[in-house]
C-alpha positions in Angstrom: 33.0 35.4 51.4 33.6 32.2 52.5 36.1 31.4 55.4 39.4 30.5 54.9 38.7 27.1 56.4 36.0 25.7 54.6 37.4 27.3 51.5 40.5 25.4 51.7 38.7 22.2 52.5 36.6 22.3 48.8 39.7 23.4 47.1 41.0 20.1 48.6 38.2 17.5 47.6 38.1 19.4 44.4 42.0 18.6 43.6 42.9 15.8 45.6 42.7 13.3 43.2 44.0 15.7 40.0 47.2 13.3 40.6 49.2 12.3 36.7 49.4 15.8 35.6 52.8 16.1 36.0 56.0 14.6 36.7 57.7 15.0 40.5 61.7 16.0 39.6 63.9 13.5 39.3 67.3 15.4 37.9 67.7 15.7 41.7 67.8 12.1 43.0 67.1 13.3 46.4 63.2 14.6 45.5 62.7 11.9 43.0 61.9 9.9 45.9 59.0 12.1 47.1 55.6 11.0 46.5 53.4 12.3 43.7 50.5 12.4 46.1 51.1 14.5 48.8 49.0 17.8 48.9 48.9 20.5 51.2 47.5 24.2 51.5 48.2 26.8 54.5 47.0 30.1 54.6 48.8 32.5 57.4 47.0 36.2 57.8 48.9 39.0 59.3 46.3 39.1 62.6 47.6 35.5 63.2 44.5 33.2 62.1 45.7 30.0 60.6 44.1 27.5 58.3 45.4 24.5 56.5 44.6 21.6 54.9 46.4 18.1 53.7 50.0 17.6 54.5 50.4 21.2 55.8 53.1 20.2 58.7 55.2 17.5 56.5 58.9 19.6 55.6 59.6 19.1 52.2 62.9 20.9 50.2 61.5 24.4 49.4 64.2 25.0 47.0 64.0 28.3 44.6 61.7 29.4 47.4 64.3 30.0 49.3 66.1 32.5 46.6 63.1 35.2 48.0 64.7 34.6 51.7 68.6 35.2 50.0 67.5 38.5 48.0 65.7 40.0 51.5 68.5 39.3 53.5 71.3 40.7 50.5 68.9 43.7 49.9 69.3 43.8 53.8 72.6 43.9 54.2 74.0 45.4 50.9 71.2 48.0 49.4 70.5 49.5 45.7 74.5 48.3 45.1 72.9 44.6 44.3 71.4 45.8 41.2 74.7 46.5 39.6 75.4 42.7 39.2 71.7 41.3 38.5 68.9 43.0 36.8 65.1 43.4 37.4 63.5 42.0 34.2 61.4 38.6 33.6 63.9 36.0 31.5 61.1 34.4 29.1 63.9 30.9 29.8 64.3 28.4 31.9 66.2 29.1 35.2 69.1 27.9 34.5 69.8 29.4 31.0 73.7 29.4 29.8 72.5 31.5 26.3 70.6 34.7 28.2 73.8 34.8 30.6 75.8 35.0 27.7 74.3 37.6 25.7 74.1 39.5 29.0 77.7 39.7 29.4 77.6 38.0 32.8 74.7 40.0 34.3 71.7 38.1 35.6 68.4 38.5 34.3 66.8 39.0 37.8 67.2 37.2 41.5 65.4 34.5 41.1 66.5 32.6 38.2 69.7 30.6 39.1 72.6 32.5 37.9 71.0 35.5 39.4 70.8 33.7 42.9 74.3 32.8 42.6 75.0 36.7 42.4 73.1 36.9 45.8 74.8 34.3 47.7 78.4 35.8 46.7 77.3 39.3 47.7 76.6 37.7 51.1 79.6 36.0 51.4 81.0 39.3 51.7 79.2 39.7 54.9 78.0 35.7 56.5 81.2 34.6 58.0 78.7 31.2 58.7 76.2 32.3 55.6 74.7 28.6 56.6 73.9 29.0 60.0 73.3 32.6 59.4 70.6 32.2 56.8 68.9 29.5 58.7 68.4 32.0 61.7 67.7 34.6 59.0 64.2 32.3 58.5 63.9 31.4 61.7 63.4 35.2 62.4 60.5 34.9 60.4 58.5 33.5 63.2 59.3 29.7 61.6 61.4 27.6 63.8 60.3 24.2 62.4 63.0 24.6 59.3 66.5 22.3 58.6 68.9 21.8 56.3 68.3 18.1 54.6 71.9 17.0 54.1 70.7 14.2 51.6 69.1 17.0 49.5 72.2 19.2 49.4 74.4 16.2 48.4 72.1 15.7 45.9 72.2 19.3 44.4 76.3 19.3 44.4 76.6 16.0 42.5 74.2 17.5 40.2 75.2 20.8 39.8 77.2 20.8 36.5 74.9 23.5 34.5 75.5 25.7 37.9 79.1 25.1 37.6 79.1 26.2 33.9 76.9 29.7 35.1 79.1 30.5 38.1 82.3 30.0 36.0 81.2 32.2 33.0 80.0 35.0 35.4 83.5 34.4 37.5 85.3 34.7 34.0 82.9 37.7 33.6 84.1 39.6 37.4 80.7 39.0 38.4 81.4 36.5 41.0 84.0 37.5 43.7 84.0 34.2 45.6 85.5 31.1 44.9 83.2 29.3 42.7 83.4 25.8 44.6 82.5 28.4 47.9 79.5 30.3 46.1 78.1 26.5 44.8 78.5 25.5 48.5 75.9 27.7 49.9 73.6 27.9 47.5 73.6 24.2 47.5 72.4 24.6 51.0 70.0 27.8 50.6 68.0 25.0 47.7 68.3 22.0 50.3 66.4 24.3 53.3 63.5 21.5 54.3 59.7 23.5 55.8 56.2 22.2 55.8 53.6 24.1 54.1 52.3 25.8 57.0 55.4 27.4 58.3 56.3 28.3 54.8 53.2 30.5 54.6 53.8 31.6 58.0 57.7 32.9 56.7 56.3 35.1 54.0 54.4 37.3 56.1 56.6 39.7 56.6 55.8 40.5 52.6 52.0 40.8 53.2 52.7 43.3 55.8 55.2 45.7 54.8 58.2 44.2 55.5 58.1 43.6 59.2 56.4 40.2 60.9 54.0 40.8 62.3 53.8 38.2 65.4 57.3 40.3 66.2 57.4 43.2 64.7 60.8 43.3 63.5 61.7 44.9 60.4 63.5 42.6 57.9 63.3 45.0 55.2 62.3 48.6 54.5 58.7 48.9 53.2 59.9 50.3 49.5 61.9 46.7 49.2 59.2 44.8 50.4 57.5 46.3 47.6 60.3 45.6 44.9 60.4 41.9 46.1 57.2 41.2 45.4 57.2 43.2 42.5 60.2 40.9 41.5 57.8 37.4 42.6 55.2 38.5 40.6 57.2 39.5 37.0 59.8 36.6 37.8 58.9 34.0 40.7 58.0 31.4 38.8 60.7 31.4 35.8 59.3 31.2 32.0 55.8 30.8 33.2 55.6 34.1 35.5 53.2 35.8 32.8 50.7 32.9 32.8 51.0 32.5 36.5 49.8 36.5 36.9 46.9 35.8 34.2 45.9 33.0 36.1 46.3 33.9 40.1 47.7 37.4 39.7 49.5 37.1 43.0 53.1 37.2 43.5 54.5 34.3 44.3 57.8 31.8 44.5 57.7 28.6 43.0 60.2 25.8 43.7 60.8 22.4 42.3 60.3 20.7 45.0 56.5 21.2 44.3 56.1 24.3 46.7 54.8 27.6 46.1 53.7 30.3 48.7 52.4 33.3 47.1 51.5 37.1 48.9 48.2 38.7 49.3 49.5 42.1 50.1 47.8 43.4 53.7 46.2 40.5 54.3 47.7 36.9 53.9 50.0 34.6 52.8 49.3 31.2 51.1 51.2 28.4 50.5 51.1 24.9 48.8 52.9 21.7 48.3 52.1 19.4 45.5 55.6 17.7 44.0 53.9 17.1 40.2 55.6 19.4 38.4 54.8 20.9 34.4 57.2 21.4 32.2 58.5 24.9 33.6 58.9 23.4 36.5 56.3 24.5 38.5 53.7 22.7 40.5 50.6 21.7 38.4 48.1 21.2 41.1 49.5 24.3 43.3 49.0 26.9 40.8 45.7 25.0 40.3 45.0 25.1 43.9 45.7 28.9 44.0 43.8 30.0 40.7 40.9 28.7 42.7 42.0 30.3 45.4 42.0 33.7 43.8 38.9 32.9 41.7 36.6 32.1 44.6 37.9 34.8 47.0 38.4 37.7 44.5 42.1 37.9 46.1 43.9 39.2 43.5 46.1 42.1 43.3 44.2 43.2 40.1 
C-alpha cells in the first residue's frame, strides 16, 4: 500500500481541477460567498500520524457535520430514552422533509436529517444550561481546539430558517419538542454555524475509529456499543437521500455537510476528511465523495 502522504497528493492532482460539477450553496447567503475552488483532504490515524493536502487548516462551516457531535453528546447524557422521539432508519428525502414528518406523526426519521437534529438539541436543553458554550468544549474535548462559532453564518441560518420553523412547530404541535421553538432554532442555528478546517475535523472523529474514546487522551466520550450505533447511523443515514449510493461508492461511514465537508470513519484505523464547497443536487460534496471513492478504491479501506 501506498502511504497516506503520497496517496493524498495523487488524489489531489487527479481532482484539483474537477471544478463546475456542482453548485457551492447559496440558500445560506453566508456560504454563497465561499469559493468553488477550495479543496482539501486530511487523514488523522488513531497512533497520531497526520497527512493532509490542499486547504487542510482553512475553517470552513461544517454544518450537518456537526449533528454527529449533538447525537454523541445526547446519547451521552440521556441514553436508549433518545430513541423514543427519533428513529434509526435511512429517509430516502431530502433533510429537511415536511411530508415524511408528517406521516410520522412527529417522529424523526433518524438524527441526522434536520427535524431529527432538532429532537437532539431539545433533549439537551434539558441538560446544557449554556448548550453553546457547552457543545463547543464538548468538540474541543475531541483533541480540536482550533474550532468557533461564525456569527455571520448563524445569522445567516436564522434569517433562513423558515422550513425549520415549520418542522419544529409541527413536532412542538406533535409533544415532540419540549423547548421553546424560538430556543431549540437558537442552538441548532449555532451547532450548523460551528467553523473547523479539514484537518482538525478529521482529527475530531477519531474518537469513532477507536471505540469511542480519543485516543491522544483517552477519555471516553461514549460507550463502545454507541460508538458502534453512530456510525452505523453515518453510514445508513450521514449523507441524507444519497446514503445508499455513498456506501456503493466508498462504503465508509461518513457525515456530510453543505458547507462542502465530509469526514468519514475507517473503523480501527483512521479518520478522513475533505472540504470541497461544490455541492450535487442532494447536497453533498461532488469532488469529496469523489476524493474518498478513490480513497477507498486505491487503499482497499472499506468496511466491506
Amino acid at each position: 500500500m501506498k502511504d497516506y502522504q503520497s496517496l493524498l497528493e495523487e488524489i489531489y492532482a487527479q481532482l484539483k481541477s474537477s471544478v463546475g460539477l456542482g453548485q457551492v450553496a447559496d440558500y445560506i447567503p453566508a456560504l454563497a460567498a465561499v469559493s468553488p475552488d477550495k479543496f482539501a483532504i486530511a487523514i488523522e490515524t488513531v497512533d497520531g500520524q497526520q497527512f493532509q493536502v490542499g486547504d487542510a487548516q482553512e475553517r470552513f462551516s461544517i454544518q450537518s457535520i456537526s449533528k454527529v457531535f449533538n447525537l454523541t453528546l445526547g446519547m451521552k447524557l440521556s441514553g436508549d430514552t433518545l430513541w423514543q422521539r427519533v428513529g434509526v432508519e435511512p429517509s430516502g428525502n431530502p433533510f429537511n422533509s415536511l411530508i415524511q414528518l408528517e406521516l410520522n406523526k412527529g417522529i424523526p426519521r433518524n438524527p441526522f436529517i434536520n427535524a431529527g437534529a432538532l429532537v437532539i438539541i431539545d433533549s439537551l436543553l434539558d441538560s446544557l444550561e449554556q448548550p453553546n458554550k457547552e457543545m463547543l468544549n464538548f468538540v474541543r474535548k475531541l483533541r480540536c481546539q482550533d474550532v468557533f462559532y461564525d456569527d455571520l453564518v448563524a445569522a445567516s441560518e436564522r434569517e433562513t430558517a423558515f422550513t425549520n420553523l415549520a418542522l419544529a412547530n409541527y413536532m412542538k404541535g406533535q409533544n415532540n419538542l419540549r423547548h421553546a421553538v424560538q430556543d431549540v432554532l437558537e442552538v441548532y442555528c449555532y451547532q450548523c454555524a460551528i467553523n473547523m478546517s479539514c484537518a482538525g475535523l478529521a482529527r475530531s472523529f477519531l474518537y469513532l475509529a477507536n471505540g469511542g474514546v480519543v485516543p491522544a487522551s483517552g477519555e471516553v466520550m461514549v460507550a463502545s456499543n454507541q460508538a458502534k450505533r453512530i456510525n452505523a447511523l453515518m453510514m445508513t443515514s450521514g449523507f441524507y437521500d444519497e446514503a445508499g449510493e455513498f456506501a456503493y461508492r466508498v462504503g465508509l461511514p461518513g457525515k456530510s455537510g453543505v458547507g462542502g465537508g465530509i469526514v468519514a470513519v475507517v473503523p480501527g484505523e483512521l479518520s478522513i476528511a475533505v472540504w470541497s464547497p461544490e455541492l450535487n443536487d442532494h447536497g453533498n460534496s461532488v469532488r469529496g465523495i469523489m476524493a474518498l471513492e478513490e480513497f477507498t478504491s486505491l487503499t482497499g479501506r472499506s468496511v466491506f
